[in-house]
C-alpha atoms as a printed R data frame, in Angstrom:
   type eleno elety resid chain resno      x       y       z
1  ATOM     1    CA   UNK     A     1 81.055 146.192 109.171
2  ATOM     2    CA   UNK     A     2 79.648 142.800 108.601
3  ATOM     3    CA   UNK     A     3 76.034 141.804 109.933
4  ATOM     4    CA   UNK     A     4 74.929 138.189 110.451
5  ATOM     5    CA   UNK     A     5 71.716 136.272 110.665
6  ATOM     6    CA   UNK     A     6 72.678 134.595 114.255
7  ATOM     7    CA   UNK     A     7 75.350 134.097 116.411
8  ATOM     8    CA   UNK     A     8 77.842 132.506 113.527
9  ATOM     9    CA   UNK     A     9 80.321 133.786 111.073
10 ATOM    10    CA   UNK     A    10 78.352 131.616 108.183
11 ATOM    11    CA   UNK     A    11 75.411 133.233 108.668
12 ATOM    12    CA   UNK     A    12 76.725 136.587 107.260
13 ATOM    13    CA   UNK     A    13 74.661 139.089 104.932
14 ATOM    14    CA   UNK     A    14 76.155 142.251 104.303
15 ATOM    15    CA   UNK     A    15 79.680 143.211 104.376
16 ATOM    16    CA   UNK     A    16 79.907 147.132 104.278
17 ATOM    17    CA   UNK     A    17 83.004 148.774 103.543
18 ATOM    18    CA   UNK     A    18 83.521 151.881 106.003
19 ATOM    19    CA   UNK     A    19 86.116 154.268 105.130
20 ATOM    20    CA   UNK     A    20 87.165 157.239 107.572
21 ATOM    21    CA   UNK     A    21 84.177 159.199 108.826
22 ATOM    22    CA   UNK     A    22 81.539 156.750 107.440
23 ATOM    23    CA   UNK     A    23 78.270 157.207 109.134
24 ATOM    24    CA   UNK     A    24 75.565 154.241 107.701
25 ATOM    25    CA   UNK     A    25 72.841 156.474 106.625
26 ATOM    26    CA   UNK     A    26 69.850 154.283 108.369
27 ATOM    27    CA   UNK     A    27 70.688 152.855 111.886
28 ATOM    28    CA   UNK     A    28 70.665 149.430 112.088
29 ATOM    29    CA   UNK     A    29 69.622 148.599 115.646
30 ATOM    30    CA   UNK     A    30 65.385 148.185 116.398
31 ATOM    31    CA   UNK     A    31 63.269 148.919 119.264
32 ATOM    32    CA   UNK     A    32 61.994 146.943 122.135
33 ATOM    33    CA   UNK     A    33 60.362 147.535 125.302
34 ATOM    34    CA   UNK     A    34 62.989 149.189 126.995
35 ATOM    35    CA   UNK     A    35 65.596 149.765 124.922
36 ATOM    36    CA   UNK     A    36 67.540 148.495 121.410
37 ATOM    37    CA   UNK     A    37 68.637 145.570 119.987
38 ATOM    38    CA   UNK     A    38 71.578 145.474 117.581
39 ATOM    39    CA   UNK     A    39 71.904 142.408 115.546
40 ATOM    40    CA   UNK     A    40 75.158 140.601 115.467
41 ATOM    41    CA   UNK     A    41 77.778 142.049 113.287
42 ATOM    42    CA   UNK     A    42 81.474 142.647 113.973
43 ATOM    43    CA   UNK     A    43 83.883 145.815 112.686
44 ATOM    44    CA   UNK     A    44 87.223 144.424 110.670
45 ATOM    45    CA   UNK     A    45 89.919 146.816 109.604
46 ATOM    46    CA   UNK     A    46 92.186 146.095 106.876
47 ATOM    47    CA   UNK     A    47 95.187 148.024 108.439
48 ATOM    48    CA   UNK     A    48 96.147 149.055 111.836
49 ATOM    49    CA   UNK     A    49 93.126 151.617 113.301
50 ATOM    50    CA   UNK     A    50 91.449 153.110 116.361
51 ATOM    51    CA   UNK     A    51 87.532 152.314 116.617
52 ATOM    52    CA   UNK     A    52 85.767 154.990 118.145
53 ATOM    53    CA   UNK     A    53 81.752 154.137 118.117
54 ATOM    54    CA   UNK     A    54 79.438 156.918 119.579
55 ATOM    55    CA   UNK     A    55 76.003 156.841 119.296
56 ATOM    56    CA   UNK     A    56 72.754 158.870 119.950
57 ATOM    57    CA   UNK     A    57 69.690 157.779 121.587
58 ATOM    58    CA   UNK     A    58 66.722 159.492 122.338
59 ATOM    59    CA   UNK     A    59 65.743 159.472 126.366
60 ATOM    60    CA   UNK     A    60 62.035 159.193 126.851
């Protein structure tokens, strides 16, 4: 997974490397009034793959 700073590939600031059945141990994504915000960042694969992305939220 790589994050970036804005809306621009140059901006980049971690590259993670996510082999099969990684889960990040910290979410990435903070609050706001009504909901989450996710900063920009972008899944590449080195090979041929399936993404499959599920995620939790609590429902207040």
């Amino acid at each position: 997974m790589q994050k970036f700073k804005d809306r621009d590939h140059t901006t980049l600031y971690e590259d993670l490397r996510m082999s099969p059945g990684h889960t990040p141990p910290v979410p990435f994504c903070r609050s706001v009034p009504g909901g989450f915000v996710y900063p920009w960042h972008q899944y590449r694969a080195d090979s041929d793959c399936v993404w499959l992305a599920v995620e939790y939220h609590a429902v207040h």
